[in-house]
C-alpha positions as CSV (number, residue, x, y, z in Angstrom):
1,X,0.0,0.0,0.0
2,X,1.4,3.8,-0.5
3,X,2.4,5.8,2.2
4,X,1.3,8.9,0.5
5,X,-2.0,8.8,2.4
6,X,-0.4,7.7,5.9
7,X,2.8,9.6,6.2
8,X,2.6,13.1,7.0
9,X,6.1,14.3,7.0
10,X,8.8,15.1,4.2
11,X,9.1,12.0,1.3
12,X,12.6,13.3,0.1
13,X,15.2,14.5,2.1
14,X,15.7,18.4,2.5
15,X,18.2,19.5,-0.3
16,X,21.6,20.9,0.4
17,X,23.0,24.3,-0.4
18,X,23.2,23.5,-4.1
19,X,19.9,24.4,-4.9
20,X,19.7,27.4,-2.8
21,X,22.1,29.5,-4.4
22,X,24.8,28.9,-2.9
23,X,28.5,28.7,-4.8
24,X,30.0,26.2,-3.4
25,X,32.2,24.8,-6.6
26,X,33.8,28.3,-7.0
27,X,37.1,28.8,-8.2
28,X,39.2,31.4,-6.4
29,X,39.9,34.8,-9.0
30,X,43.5,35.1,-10.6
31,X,45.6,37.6,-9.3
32,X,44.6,37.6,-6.2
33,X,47.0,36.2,-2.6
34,X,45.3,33.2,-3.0
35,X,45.4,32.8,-6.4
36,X,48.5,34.3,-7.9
37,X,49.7,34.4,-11.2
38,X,52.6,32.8,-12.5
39,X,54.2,34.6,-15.4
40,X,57.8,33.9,-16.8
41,X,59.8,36.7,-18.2
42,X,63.4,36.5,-20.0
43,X,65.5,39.6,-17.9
44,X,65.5,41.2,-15.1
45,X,64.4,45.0,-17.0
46,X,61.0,42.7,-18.2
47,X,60.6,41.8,-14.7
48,X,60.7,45.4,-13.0
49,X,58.5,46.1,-16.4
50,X,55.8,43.8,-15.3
51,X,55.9,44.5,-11.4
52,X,54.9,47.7,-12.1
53,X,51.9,46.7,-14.1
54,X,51.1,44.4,-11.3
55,X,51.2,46.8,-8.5
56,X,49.4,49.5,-10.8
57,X,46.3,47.2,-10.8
58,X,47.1,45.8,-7.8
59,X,47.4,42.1,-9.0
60,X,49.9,39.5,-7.3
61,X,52.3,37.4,-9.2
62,X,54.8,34.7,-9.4
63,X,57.6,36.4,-11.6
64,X,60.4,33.5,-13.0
65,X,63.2,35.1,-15.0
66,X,64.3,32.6,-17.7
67,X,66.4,33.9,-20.1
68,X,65.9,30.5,-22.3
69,X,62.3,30.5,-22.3
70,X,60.0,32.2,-24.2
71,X,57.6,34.9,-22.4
72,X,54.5,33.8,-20.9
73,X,52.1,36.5,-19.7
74,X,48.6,35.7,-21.0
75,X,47.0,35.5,-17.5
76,X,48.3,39.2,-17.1
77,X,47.3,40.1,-20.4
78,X,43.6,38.2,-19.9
79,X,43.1,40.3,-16.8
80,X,44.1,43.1,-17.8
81,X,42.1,43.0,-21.6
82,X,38.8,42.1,-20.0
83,X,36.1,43.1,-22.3
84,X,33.6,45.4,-21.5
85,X,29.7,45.1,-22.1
86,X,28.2,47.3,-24.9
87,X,25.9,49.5,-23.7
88,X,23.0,51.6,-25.5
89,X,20.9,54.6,-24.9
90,X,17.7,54.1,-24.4
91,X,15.4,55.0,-27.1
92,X,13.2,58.3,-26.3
93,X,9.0,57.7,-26.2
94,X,6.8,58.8,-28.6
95,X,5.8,62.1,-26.8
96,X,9.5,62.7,-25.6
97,X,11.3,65.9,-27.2
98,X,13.6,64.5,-29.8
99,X,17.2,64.0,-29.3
100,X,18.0,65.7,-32.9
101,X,17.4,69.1,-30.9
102,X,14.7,70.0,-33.6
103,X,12.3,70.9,-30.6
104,X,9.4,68.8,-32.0
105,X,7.8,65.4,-30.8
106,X,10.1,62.1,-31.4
107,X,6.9,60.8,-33.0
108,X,6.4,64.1,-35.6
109,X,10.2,63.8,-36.3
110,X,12.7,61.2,-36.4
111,X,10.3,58.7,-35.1
């Protein structure tokens, strides 16, 4: 026989923070003390170069000078080239004044 009719508490067990919103798989941001970069330069000039970039944005780093190897500063260069989100003006209302500077209605004018 079911138990839907006799059993008056919960049937499934109470969920955990996943479904409330909760982050709990998130991965620590670049750049930061506990997350620092690692970047490998070729001299010493490259390497005072960068630590000023670094402390300009106020990034922390792991800075290997390698004279053999080749440069590797994407994760600075991803940080720092972030792209920004478009944004638009909002289009006027039909009884607005127009934005042409005309003095009429947007709907008698450009509308």
């Amino acid at each position: 026989m079911s138990d839907k009719f006799f059993f008056k508490g919960r049937q499934t067990p109470k969920p955990k923070h996943e479904s409330f919103g909760y982050n709990t798989k998130r991965v620590a941001k670049p750049g930061t003390s506990d997350n620092p970069l690692s970047l490998v330069v070729p001299s010493k000039e490259r390497q005072a170069e960068i630590e000023a970039i670094l402390s300009q944005h106020n990034l922390i780093a792991n800075i290997e000078v390698n004279p053999e190897a080749d440069e590797n500063i994407n994760d600075l260069d991803g940080i720092l080239n972030k792209p920004q989100t478009t944004r638009f003006e909002k289009k006027p209302n039909r009884n607005d004044q127009c934005p042409c500077g005309s003095g009429n209605k947007y709907k008698k004018c450009c509308g």
